[in-house]
N, C-alpha and C positions, 0 to 999 in steps of 0.2 A: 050556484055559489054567489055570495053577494060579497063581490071582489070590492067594493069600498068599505066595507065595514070589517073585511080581511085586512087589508091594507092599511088601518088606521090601527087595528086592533095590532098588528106586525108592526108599525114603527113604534107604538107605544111599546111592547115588550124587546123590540132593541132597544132604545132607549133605557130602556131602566135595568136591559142588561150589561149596555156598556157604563151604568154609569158607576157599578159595582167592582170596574177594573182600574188599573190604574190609565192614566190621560198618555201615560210618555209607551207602555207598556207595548212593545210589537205584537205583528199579528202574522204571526206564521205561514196564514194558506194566502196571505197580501203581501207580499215582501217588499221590505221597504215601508211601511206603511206604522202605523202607530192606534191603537184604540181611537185617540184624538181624532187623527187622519179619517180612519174609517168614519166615524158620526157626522165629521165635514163631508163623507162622500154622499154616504147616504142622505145627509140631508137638504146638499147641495146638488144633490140630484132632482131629489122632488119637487122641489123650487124651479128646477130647469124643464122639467115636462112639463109644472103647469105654465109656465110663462111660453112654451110654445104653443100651448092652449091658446091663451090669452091672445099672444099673437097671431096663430090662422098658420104658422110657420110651415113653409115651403120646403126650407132647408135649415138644417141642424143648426142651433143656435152655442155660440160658442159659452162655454158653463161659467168662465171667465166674467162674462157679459150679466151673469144671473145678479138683481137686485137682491139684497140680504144675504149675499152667500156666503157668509162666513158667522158663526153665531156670536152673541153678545158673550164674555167672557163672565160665567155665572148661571148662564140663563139656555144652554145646549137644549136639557130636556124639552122646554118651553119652543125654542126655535125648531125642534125637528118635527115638532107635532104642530106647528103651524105650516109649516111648509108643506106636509101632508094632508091635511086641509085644506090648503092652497089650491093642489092642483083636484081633490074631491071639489071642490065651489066651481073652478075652473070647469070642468068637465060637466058639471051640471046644468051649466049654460050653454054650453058649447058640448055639446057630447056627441053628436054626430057630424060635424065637422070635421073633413078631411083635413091631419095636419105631417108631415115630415115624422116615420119613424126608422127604424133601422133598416125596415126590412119593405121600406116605399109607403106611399100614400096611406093612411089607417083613418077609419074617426079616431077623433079626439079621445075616446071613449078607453082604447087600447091603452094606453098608457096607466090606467088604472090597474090593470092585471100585469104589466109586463112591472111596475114599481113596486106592487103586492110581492112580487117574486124575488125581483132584486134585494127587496131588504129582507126577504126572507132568508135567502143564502149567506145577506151578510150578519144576519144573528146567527148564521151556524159557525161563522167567522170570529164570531165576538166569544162565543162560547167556547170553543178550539182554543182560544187564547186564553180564556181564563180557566178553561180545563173543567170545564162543568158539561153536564152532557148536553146533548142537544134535540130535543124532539118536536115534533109536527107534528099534526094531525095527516091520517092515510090520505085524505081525501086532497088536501092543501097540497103535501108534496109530491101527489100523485101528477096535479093540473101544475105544478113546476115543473115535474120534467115533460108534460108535453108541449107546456109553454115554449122553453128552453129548445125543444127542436125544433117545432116551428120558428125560432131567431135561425139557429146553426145551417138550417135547409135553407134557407131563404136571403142570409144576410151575403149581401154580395164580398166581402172580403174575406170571407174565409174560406178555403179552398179542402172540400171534403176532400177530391178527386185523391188528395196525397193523405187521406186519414186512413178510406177504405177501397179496396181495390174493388174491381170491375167484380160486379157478382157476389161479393161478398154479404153479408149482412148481420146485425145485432140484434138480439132479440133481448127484453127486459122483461121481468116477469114479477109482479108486486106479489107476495104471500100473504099480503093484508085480506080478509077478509069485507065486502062488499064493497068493491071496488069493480066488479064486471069488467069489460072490456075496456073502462079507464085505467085500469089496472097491468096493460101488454102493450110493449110497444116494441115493432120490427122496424129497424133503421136499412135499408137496401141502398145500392149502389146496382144502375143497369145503365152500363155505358158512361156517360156523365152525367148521367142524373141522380143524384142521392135524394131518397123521399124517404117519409114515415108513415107508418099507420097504426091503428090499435090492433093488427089482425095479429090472431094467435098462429104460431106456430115457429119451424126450428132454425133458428140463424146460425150461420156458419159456427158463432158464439153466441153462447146465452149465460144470462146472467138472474139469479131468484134470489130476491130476498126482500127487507120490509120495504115501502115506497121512500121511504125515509133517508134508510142505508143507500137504494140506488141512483136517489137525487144527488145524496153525498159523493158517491162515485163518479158519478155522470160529470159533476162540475169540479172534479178534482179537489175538495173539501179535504177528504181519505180516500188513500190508497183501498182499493176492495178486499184487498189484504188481509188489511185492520178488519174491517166490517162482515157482520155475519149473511157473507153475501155467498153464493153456491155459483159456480164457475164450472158451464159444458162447451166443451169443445175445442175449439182454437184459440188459445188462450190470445195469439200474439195479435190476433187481428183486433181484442179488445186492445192490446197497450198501443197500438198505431193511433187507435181513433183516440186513448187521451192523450198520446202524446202529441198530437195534432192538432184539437179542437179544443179551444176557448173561444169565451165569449166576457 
C-alpha cells in the first residue's frame, strides 16, 4: 500500500467532508468538540508529525509549539492539505530517521501510516455528525485495525491488563473478500502480556463482520450493536476491552 498517496488522498476527502457541515456543529463520537475543533485537530496534527520530522525529535513536541497551527480563517481546506504535504516532504528527506513516536523510537517514515489512519477514523467522525454513511476500502481499514493494535499493545499508558483478563482473548474476523490473513486478527492476554497476531482461530470472543464495521467497533465510532457485525461467545470480555481501551 502506498501509505502517502492514502494519506493525502484521506485528508483531501476529510476535508471536503467537513466542509459540507456546519463549523459550530458537534461531533458525537469527540465530545466536546465541534466539526471546527475536529479540522484544527486533524490538521494540527499533521503539522505536528512533520515538524518532529524536521526536528530529529527525541521527545514529543508540545502541538502548542506547532508553527501555523491554527488555519487562516477562509482558507481550512487549503491549510489542511498543506500540512499533509508538509510532513510527506518531511519524510522524504528524512524517512529513515529515528524520531519520538508513541510507541518509542520509529523512522521517520511511521508517522506516515499512523496519520493516514488517524484521519481516517476522523472522517468516520465527520460523517457520524453529519449522518452520511461512511465507507473504506477492505484493504485500508483492514491495515487500521492492525495499525491500531500495534499503538494499544505497545503504548505505554494504557493499561490492557484491566481490559482483558489473564487468558482471555479477541478474535476479529473481516468477511471482506481477499483480504487473506490481513483480514483476522487474535488479541491474547498470557500473564501480562497482551500481544496480537493475524493467526486464525477462536477467542474466548469473536467478532465477524465487514473490515469496515470492525474498525468502527474497535475505536468505539459504534456501538457493534448498530453494525452488522456477528458476536460468538463471551460477549462481556468484548465490552471490558472497549470499555477500557482508547487511544
Amino acid at each position: 500500500m502506498d501509505f502517502a498517496a492514502e494519506f493525502l488522498a484521506e485528508t483531501e476527502a476529510f476535508g471536503a467532508l467537513i466542509s459540507q457541515g456546519d463549523p459550530a456543529a458537534e461531533v458525537p463520537t469527540c465530545p466536546g468538540w465541534t466539526l471546527q475543533q475536529l479540522l484544527r485537530h486533524v490538521g494540527r496534527g499533521n503539522r505536528w508529525a512533520a515538524q518532529m520530522v524536521l526536528d530529529r525529535a527525541s521527545e514529543a513536541l508540545d502541538p502548542r509549539a506547532v508553527p501555523d497551527g491554527k488555519p487562516p480563517d477562509g482558507q481550512e481546506s487549503a491549510w489542511l492539505l498543506t500540512g499533509a504535504h508538509r510532513l510527506i516532504d518531511a519524510v522524504a528527506t528524512d524517512g529513515d530517521v529515528e524520531v519520538w513516536t508513541f510507541v518509542g523510537p520509529r523512522p521517520a517514515s511511521w508517522w506516515v501510516r499512523r496519520r493516514l489512519h488517524e484521519v481516517l477514523v476522523h472522517r468516520a467522525d465527520a460523517a457520524l455528525t453529519l449522518r452520511w454513511p461512511f465507507q473504506a476500502r477492505p484493504d485500508l481499514a483492514a491495515d487500521a485495525i492492525s495499525e491500531w493494535l500495534d499503538i494499544v499493545v505497545l503504548a505505554p499508558d494504557i493499561d490492557l491488563r484491566t481490559a482483558l483478563r489473564d487468558g482471555d482473548s479477541i478474535h476479529l474476523h473481516a468477511s471482506d473478500d481477499g483480504l487473506g490473513e490481513g483480514g483476522e486478527w487474535t488479541v491474547t492476554r498470557e500473564g501480562d502480556t497482551v500481544s496480537w497476531t493475524h493467526d486464525h482461530g477462536k477467542g474466548t470472543v469473536a467478532l465477524r463482520g465487514a473490515a469496515v464495521d470492525l474498525l468502527l467497533a474497535l475505536t468505539r465510532r459504534r456501538p457493534r450493536q448498530e453494525l452488522a457485525v456477528q458476536t460468538f461467545g463471551d460477549e462481556a470480555v468484548w465490552q471490558s476491552w472497549v470499555d477500557h481501551v482508547s487511544f
